[in-house]
TORFI-624442 format. One record per residue (C-alpha): residue in three letters; x, y, z negated. Coordinates in steps of 0.5 Angstrom, whole numbers, padded with zeros to 4 digits, always signed. Layout:
% TORFI-624442
ALAXYZ ...
//
This chain:
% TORFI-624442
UNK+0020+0234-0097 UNK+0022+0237-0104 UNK+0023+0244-0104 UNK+0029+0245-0107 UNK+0031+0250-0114 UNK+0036+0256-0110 UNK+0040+0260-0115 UNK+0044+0266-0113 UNK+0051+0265-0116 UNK+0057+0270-0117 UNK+0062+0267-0122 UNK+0059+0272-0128 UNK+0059+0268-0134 UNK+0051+0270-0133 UNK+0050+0267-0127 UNK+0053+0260-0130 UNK+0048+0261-0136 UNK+0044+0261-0130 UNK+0047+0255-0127 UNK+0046+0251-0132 UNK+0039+0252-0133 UNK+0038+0251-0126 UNK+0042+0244-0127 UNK+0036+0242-0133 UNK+0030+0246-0129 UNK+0032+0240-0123 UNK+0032+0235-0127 UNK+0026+0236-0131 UNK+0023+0236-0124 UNK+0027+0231-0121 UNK+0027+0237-0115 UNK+0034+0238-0111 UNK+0038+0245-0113 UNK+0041+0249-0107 UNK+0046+0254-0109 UNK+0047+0261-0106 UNK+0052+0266-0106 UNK+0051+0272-0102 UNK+0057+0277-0101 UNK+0059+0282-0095 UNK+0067+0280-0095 UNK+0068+0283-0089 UNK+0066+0290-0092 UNK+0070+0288-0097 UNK+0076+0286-0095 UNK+0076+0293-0091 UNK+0077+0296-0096 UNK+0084+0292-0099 UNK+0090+0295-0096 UNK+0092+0291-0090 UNK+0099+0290-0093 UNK+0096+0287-0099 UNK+0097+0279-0100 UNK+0095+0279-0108 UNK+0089+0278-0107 UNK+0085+0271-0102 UNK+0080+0273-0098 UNK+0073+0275-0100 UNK+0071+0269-0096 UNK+0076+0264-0100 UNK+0073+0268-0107 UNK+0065+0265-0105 UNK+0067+0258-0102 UNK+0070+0257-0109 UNK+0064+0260-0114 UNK+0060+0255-0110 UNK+0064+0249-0110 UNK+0066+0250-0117 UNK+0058+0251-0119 UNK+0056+0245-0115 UNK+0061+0241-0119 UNK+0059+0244-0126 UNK+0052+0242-0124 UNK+0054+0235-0122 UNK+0057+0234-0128 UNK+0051+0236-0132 UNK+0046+0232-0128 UNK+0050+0226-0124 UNK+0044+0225-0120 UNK+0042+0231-0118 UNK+0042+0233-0111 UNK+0046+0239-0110 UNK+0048+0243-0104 UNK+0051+0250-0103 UNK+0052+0255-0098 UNK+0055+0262-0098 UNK+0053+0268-0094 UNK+0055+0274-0091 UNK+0049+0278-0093 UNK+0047+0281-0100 UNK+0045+0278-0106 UNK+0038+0280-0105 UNK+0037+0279-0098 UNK+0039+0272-0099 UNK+0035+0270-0105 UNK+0028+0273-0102 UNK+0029+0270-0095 UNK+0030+0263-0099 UNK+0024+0264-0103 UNK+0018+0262-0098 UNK+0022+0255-0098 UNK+0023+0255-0105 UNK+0020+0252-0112 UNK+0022+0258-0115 UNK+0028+0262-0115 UNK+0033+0263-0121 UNK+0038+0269-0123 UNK+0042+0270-0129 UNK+0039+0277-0132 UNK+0047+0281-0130 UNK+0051+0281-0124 UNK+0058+0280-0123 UNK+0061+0287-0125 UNK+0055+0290-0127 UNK+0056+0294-0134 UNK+0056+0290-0139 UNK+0051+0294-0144 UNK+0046+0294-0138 UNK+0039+0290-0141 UNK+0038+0287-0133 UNK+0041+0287-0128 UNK+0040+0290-0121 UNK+0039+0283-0117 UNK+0035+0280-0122 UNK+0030+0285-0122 UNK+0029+0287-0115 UNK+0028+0279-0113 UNK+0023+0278-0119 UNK+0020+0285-0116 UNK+0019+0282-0108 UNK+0019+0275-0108 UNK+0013+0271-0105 UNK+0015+0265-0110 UNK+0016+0264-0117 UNK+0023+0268-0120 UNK+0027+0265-0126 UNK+0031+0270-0129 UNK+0036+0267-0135 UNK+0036+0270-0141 UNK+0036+0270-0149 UNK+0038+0266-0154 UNK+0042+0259-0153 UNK+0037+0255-0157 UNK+0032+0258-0152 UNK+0036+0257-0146 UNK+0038+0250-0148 UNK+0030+0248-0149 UNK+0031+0246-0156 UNK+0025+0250-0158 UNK+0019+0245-0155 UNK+0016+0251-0153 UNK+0013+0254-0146 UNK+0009+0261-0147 UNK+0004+0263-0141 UNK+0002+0270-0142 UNK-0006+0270-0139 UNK-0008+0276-0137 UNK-0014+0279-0132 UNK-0017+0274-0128 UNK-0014+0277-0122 UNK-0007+0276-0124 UNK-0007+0270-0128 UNK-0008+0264-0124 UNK-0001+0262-0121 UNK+0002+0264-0127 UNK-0002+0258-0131 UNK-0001+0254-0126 UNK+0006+0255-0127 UNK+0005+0254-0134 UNK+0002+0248-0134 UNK+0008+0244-0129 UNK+0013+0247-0133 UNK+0010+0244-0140 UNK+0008+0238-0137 UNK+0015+0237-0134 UNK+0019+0238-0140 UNK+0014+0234-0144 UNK+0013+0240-0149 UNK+0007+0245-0152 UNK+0004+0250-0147 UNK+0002+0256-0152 UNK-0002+0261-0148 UNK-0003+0268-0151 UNK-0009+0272-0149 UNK-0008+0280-0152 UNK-0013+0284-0154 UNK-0014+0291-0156 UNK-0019+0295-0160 UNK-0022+0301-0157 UNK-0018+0307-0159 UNK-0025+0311-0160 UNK-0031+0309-0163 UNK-0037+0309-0157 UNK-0043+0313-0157 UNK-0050+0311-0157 UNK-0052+0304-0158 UNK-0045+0301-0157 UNK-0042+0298-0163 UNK-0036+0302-0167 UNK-0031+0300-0172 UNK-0030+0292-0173 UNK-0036+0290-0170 UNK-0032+0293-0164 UNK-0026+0289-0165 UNK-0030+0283-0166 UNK-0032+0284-0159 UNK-0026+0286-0156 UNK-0023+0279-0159 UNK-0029+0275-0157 UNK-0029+0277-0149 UNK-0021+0275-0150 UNK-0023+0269-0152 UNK-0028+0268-0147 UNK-0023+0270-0141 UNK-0017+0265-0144 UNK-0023+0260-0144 UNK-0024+0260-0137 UNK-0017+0262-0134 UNK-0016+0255-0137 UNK-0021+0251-0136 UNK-0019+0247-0130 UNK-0011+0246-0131 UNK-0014+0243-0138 UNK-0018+0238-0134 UNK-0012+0237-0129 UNK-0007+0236-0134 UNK-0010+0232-0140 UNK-0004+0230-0142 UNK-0001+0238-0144 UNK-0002+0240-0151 UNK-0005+0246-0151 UNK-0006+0252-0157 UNK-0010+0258-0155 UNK-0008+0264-0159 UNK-0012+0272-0158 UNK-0007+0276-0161 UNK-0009+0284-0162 UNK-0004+0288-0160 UNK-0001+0290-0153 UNK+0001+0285-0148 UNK+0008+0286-0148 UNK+0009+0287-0155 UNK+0005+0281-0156 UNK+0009+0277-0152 UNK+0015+0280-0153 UNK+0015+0277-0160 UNK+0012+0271-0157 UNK+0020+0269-0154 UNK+0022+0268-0159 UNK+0020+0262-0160 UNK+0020+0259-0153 UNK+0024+0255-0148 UNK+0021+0259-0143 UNK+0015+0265-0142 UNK+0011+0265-0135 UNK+0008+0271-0132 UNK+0004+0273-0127 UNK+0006+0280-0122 UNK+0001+0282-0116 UNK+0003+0283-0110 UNK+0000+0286-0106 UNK-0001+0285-0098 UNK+0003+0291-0095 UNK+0007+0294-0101 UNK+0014+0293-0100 UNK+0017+0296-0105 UNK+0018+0294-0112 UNK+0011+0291-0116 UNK+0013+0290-0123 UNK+0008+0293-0128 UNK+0010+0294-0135 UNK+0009+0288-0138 UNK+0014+0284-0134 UNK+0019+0289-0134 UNK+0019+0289-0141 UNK+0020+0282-0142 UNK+0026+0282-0136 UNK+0029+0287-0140 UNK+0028+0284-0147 UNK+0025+0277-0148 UNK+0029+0273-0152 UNK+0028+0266-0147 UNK+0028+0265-0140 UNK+0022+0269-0135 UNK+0019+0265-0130 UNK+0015+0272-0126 UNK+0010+0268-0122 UNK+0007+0273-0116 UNK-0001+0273-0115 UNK-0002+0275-0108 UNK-0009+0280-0107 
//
């Protein structure tokens, strides 16, 4: 059985930027989509005046975002399959307890009446901190949203935490039938080394080789497991995150991975990821690598 594409949506004019990528995502993949629409009406409705008729119920207000949702995936992708469920929980807890049955989950990067100068929205980013699949936020620029960029960026970084995030990579490319640009970025020492340790730009010579040698490996086996993906490998000196902040500018997609640790509960985001979730000019794909 086909895991499906869940979206959490709220009617947000983001979450339908959401929606249609989802739409173009599922048929790159030939995957159903399953959208999800998270409210706690009866705490809403407590708080409406009892007299009050102006105004439909917030049961009735989630069944229509959905349905409308559907139909506008139906109308992008005829052939999709598309189901939807509203459920009485916040939007958080519904997209983590659908993540482990998912390929991966999408959000638009702001929430339906949040401020509309917040850079990423609360949801967004505590589904991409905590779940155990992939996370799509959506954000950025037309062009890269739309895919219209032949563009898929990977962000390779220590061995321990790149694995599923290449993987992720490779699929995306292969699927769409586009480059996949993998970036390793490295710095040189801030301190000449004492002894017999090599200073200056003999320093940066090794620092850039050991960058190269760790893009080597990490993609090693996903080269030989997708021939058919055209693979440019790029060492760029400079801070991961401003790297690969640059690095969205020309993509339909970045991919990164996050760790999660077994036993941490709490929000796992290092300063790579967020930078992108807040900023990147693409949509993010946050791929968790259990340790």
């Amino acid at each position: 059985m086909e895991l499906p594409l869940v979206v959490g949506v709220d009617g947000s004019d983001s979450s339908l930027e959401a929606v249609d990528w989802a739409a173009d995502e599922a048929a790159h993949h030939g995957l159903p989509v399953r959208l999800v629409h998270g409210f706690l009406w009866e705490r809403y409705e407590r708080r409406l005046p009892s007299f009050s008729t102006d105004f439909p119920s917030g049961e009735i207000m989630a069944e229509n975002i959905v349905a409308s949702c559907a139909e506008r995936v139906r109308l992008r992708h005829p052939e999709l399959k598309v189901s939807s469920e509203v459920l009485p929980e916040d939007p958080v807890s519904v997209l983590l307890h659908a993540g482990p049955e998912s390929f991966a989950l999408v959000t638009g990067s702001r929430g339906r009446g949040e401020v509309a100068g917040m850079l990423l929205g609360s949801v967004s980013l505590a589904v991409a901190a905590r779940a155990v699949c992939p996370v799509v936020v959506v954000r950025g620029g037309k062009r890269n949203r739309q895919g219209s960029l032949g563009r898929v960026v990977v962000g390779v970084g220590e061995s321990t935490v790149s694995p599923a995030a290449v993987g992720f990579a490779f699929q995306e490319a292969e699927a769409r039938g586009c480059e996949l640009h993998a970036v390793r970025a490295w710095r040189r020492p801030a301190h000449k080394h004492v002894d017999h340790s090599p200073v200056g730009e003999d320093a940066a010579g090794v620092h850039e080789e050991r960058a190269s040698t760790l893009l080597t490996d990490a993609l090693r086996n996903p080269v030989r497991e997708h021939p058919q993906v055209d693979v440019h490998r790029q060492t760029v000196e400079g801070s991961a995150h401003t790297v690969l902040l640059d690095a969205s500018a020309d993509a339909d997609l970045i991919v990164v991975g996050e760790l999660r640790r077994h036993g941490h509960f709490g929000l796992q985001l290092g300063r790579v990821v967020h930078t992108l979730l807040h900023h990147a000019e693409c949509p993010v794909a946050v791929v968790p690598q259990r340790v």
